[in-house]
N, C-alpha and C positions, 0 to 999 in steps of 0.2 A: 614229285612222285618218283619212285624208285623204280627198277623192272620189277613184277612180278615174279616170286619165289618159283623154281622150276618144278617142285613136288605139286603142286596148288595148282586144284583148278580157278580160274581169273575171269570174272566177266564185267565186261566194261559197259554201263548203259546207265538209262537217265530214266525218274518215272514219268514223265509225259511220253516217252518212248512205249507202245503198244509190246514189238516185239520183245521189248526188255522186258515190260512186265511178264509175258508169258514166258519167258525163258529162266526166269527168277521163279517164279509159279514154279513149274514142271522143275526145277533142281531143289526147290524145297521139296515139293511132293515123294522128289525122289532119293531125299537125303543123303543129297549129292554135295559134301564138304567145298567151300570156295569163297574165296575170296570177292566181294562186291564193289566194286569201284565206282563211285557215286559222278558221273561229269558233271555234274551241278555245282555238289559240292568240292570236287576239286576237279576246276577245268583245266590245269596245266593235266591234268591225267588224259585228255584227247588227245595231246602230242604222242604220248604214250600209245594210245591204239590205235591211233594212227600208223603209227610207224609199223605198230605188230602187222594190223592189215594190209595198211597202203593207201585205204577207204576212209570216207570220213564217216562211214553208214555204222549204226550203230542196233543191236548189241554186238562186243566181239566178245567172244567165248575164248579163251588161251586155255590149252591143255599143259598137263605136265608134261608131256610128249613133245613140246613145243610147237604143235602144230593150232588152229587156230579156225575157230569157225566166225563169219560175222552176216548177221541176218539169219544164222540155222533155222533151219523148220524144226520142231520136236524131235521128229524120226533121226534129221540128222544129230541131231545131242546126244538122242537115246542110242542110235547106233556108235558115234565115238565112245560115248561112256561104257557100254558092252567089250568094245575092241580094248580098250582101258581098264577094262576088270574093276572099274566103279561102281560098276551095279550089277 
């Protein structure tokens, strides 16, 4: 797995993952452009968010910003993607 493109928003997560689902949910709903990083199917990609985060907690959200949410609530996606002129 390669770093993530820095224009692209990135989000790392798995679907047994609860908060990955809702946070995949809510960027569809909000058609919010991004890249989807599958850990299942490619688990060398955890090293990868790992290291973005530090965490092994999953989902992480990577902005173009290069700034990084992991676990966000809604509000916080909703509020980066606003400060981000995403939405």
């Amino acid at each position: 797995m390669t770093s993530p493109a820095s224009d692209t928003l990135t989000m790392f997560g798995a679907e047994w993952c609860s908060d990955c689902r809702r946070t995949k949910k809510q960027l569809d709903e909000l058609g919010v452009a991004y890249t989807y990083v599958d850990l299942e199917a490619d688990p060398s990609a955890a090293d990868v968010a790992k290291e973005i985060s530090g965490r092994m907690n999953i989902p992480v959200v990577l902005y173009p910003d290069s700034s990084h949410h992991v676990e966000p609530s809604n509000a916080d996606v909703e509020s980066k993607l606003r400060e981000l002129a995403l939405i």
